[in-house]
C-alpha positions in Angstrom: 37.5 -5.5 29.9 36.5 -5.5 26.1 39.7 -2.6 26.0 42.3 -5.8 27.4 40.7 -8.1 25.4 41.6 -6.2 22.2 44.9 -5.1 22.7 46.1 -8.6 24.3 44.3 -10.8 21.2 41.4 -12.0 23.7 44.4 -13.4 26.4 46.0 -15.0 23.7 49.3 -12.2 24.2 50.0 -13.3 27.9 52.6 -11.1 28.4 51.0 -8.3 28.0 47.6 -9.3 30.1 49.8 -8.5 33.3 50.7 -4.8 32.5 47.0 -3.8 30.8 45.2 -5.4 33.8 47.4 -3.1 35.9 46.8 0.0 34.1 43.2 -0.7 34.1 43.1 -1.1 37.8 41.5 -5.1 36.8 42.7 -8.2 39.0 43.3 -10.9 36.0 41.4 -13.4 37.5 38.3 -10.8 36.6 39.9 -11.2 33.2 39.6 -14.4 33.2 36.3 -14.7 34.1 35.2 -12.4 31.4 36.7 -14.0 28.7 34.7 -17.1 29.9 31.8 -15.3 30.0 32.5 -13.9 26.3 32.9 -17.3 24.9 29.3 -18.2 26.3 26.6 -18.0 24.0 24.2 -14.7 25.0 21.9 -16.0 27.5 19.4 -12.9 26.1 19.9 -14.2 22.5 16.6 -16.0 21.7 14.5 -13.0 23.0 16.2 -11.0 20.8 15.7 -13.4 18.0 11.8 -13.0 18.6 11.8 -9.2 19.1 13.8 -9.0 15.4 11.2 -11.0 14.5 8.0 -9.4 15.5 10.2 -6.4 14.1 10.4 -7.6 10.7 6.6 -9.0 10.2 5.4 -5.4 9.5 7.2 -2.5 8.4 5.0 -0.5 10.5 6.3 -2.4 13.6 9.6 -0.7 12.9 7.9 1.9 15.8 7.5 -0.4 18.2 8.7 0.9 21.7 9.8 -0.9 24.8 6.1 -1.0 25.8 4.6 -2.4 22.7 7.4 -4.8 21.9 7.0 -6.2 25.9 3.2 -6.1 24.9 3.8 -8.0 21.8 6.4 -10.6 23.6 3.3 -11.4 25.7 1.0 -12.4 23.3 3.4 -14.0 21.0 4.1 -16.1 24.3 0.1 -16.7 25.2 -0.5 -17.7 21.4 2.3 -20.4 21.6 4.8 -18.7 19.2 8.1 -18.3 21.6 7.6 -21.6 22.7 10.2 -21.9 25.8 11.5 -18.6 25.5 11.1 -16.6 29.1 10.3 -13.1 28.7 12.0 -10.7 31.4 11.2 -7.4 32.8 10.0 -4.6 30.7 13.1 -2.6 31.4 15.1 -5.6 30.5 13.1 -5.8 27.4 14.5 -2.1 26.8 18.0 -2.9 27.4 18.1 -6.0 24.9 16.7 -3.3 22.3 19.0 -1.1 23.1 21.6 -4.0 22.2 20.0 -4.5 19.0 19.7 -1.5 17.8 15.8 -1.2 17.5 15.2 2.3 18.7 12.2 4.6 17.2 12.5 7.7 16.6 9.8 10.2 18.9 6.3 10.8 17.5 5.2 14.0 16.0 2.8 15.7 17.3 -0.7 16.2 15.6 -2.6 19.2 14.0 -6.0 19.6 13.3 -7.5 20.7 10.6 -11.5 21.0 11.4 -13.1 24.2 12.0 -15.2 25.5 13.9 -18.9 27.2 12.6 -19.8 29.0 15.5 -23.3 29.7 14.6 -23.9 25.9 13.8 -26.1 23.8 16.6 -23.5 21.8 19.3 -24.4 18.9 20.9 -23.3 17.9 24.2 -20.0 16.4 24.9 -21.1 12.7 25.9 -17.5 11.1 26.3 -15.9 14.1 28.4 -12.7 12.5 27.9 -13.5 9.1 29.1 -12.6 6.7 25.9 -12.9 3.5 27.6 -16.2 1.4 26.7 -17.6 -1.9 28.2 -18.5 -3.2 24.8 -18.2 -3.3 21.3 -20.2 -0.6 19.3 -21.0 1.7 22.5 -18.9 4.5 22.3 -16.9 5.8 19.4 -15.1 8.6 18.2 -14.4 9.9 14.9 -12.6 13.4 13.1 -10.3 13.9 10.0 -7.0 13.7 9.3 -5.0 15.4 6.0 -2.4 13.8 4.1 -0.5 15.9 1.1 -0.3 13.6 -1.9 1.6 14.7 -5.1 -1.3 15.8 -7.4 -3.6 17.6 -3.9 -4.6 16.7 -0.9 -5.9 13.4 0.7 -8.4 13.6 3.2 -9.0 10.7 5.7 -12.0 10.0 8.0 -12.5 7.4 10.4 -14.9 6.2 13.3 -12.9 4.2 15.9 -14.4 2.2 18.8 -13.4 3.2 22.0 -13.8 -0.3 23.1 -10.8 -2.0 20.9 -9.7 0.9 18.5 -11.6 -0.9 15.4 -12.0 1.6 12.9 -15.6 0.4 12.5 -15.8 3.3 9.6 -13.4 4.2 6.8 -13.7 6.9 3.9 -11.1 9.0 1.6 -12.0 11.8 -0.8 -9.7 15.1 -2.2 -12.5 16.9 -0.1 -12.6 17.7 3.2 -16.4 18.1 3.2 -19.7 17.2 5.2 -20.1 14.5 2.8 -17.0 12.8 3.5 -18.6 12.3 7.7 -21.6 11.0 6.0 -20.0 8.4 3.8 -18.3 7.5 6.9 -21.1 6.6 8.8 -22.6 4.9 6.1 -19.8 2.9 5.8 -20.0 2.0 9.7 -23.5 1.0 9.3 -23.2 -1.2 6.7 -20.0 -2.8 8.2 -22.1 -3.2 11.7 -25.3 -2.8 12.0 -25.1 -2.8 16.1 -23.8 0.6 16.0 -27.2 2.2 16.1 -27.8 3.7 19.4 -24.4 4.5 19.9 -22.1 7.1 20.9 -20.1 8.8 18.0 -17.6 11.9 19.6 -16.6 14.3 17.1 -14.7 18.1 17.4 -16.8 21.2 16.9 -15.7 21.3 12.9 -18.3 22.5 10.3 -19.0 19.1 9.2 -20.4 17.2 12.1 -22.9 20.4 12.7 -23.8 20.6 9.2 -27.6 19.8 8.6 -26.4 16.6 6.2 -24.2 15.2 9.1 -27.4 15.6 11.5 -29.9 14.0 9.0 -27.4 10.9 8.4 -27.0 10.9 11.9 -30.2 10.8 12.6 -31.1 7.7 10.0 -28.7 5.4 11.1 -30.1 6.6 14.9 -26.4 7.4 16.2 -26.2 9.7 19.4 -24.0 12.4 18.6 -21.3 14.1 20.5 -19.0 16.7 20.7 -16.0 18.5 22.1 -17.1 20.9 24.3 -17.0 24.9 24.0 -13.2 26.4 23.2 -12.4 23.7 20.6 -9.9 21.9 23.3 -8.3 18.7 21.8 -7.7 17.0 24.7 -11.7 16.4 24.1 -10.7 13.6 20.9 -7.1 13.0 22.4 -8.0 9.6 21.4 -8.8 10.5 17.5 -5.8 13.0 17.3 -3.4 10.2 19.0 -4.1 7.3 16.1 -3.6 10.0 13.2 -0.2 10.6 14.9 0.7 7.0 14.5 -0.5 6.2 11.3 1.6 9.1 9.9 4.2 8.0 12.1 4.4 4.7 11.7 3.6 4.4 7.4 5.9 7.6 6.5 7.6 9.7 9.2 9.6 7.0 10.5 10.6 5.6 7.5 11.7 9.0 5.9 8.9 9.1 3.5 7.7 12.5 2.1 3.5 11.8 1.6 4.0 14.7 -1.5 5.9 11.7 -3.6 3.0 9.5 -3.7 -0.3 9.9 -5.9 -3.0 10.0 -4.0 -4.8 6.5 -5.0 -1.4 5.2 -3.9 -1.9 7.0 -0.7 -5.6 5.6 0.0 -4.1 2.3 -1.0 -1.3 2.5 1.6 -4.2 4.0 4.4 -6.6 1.2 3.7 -4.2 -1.2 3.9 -2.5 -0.1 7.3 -5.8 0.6 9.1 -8.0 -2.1 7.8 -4.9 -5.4 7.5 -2.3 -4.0 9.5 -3.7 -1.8 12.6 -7.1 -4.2 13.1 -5.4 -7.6 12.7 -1.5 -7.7 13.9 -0.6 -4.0 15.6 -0.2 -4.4 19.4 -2.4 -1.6 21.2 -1.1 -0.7 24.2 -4.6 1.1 25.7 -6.5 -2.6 24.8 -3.9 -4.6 26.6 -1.5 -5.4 24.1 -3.9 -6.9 21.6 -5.0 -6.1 18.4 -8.6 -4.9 17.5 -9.6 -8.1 15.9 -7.9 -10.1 19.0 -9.8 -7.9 21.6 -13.1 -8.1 19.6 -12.9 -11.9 19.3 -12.2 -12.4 22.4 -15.2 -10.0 24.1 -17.6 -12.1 21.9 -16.1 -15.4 22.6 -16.8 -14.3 26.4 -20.4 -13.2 25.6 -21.3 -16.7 24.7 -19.4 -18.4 27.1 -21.4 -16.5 29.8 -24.7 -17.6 27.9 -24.2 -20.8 27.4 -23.5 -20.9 31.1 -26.7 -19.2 31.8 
């Protein structure tokens, strides 16, 4: 149809409708009834006003898959922002991208770095892949992630809750040693006090069996756990996944190279996407399509509900 169209001038060249429509095995009252249809405004078009919208509040968001962007079409809608607008089927959500050309590019996969002291004392693997929690503060899991800056190496660690993906703990040094874990956990505490007594899931590296790591651990009266023998990371799947999208989301997809950027421009550019970005406005598919903050609020909002009640 769009073929006619442009060789007969949208129907305006009559004669020539009759012998295209031919050609192209199409009765010309079809024709007809497209160009109608072509003069209508897209029924699809305020949707795709939102989703370039949600698209352009972050650059991060410039990742966003069919899933997330659904996701983030639901909660714009349940916080009052699309107004009127009906959202449609996830694949229909797919197909309007498709239109408008907001397609991501696939994720790379992860690597890590830790290693393993095999002589060192291992504790028992507490999580065994399960990363769901019931709470806040319950279970978390934390690790280390490398990022090559243009004068060395940044190193990142983090403690995430398994409950929301918070990163309840955040420290960056050019080292990549026991210290940095410690700082981390310090940095938890301080931030929330409620995580004594929980759960924190590393890997089998030399720094969360070092005797430092097990004397902070110890003060802040964290239960430690770990991956279990044969150094399998499918054991902090959920660690190794959020380093993937961080460097996905702040350089791979944009065509950034890490090595161009000093690395106090680097920690700036981390702290910023973990603690504004990632806690506050990124949809997270595994929380049901909230953000950290959004999910945290809204578990403590229920706990006093409930006790009120009581």
């Amino acid at each position: 149809m769009k073929y006619i169209a442009c060789r007969t001038d949208d129907g305006k060249n009559a004669g020539k409708i009759r012998f295209y429509c031919k050609a192209m095995e199409v009765t010309r009252q079809a024709f007809y009834d497209y160009l109608k249809r072509k003069k209508k405004p897209w029924k699809y078009q305020p949707l795709a006003d939102a989703m370039l919208k949600i698209h352009a509040v972050d650059e991060e968001n410039a990742n966003y898959g069919r899933i997330r962007m659904f996701q983030a079409l639901q909660y714009q809608k349940e916080i009052g922002e699309l107004g009127e607008v009906t959202i449609p089927s996830e694949g229909t959500v797919r197909k309007i991208m498709e239109q408008i050309h907001l397609i991501h590019k696939p994720k790379r996969k992860p690597n890590g770095i830790t290693k393993a002291d095999r002589e060192a004392r291992k504790s028992d693997d507490l999580l065994k892949r399960d990363f769901t929690a019931d709470a806040p503060l319950q279970k978390c899991v934390t690790d280390i992630t490398e990022i090559p800056a243009k004068d060395g190496k940044l190193y990142v660690s983090a403690i995430f809750d398994c409950y929301d993906l918070m990163p309840n703990g955040l420290a960056m040094a050019d080292h990549m040693r026991a210290e940095l874990c410690c700082e981390t956990l310090k940095k938890a505490s301080l931030r929330y006090p409620e995580i004594r007594g929980a759960i924190v899931h590393s890997d089998r590296g030399s720094q969360y069996t070092s005797a430092a790591y097990r004397e902070v651990i110890q003060k802040y009266g964290i239960v430690q756990s770990m991956n279990r023998a044969g150094g399998r990371c499918h054991d902090n799947a959920r660690c190794e996944s959020i380093w993937a999208r961080m460097k996905e989301e702040l350089f791979y997809h944009r065509g950034r190279k890490t090595e161009h950027y000093k690395m106090e421009e680097l920690k700036f550019m981390v702290w910023r996407y973990f603690m504004s970005y990632w806690s506050n406005r990124r949809i997270c598919s595994s929380i049901g399509g909230l953000p950290p903050a959004v999910k945290r609020q809204r578990f403590y909002a229920a706990v006093a509900v409930a006790r009120f009640a009581s």
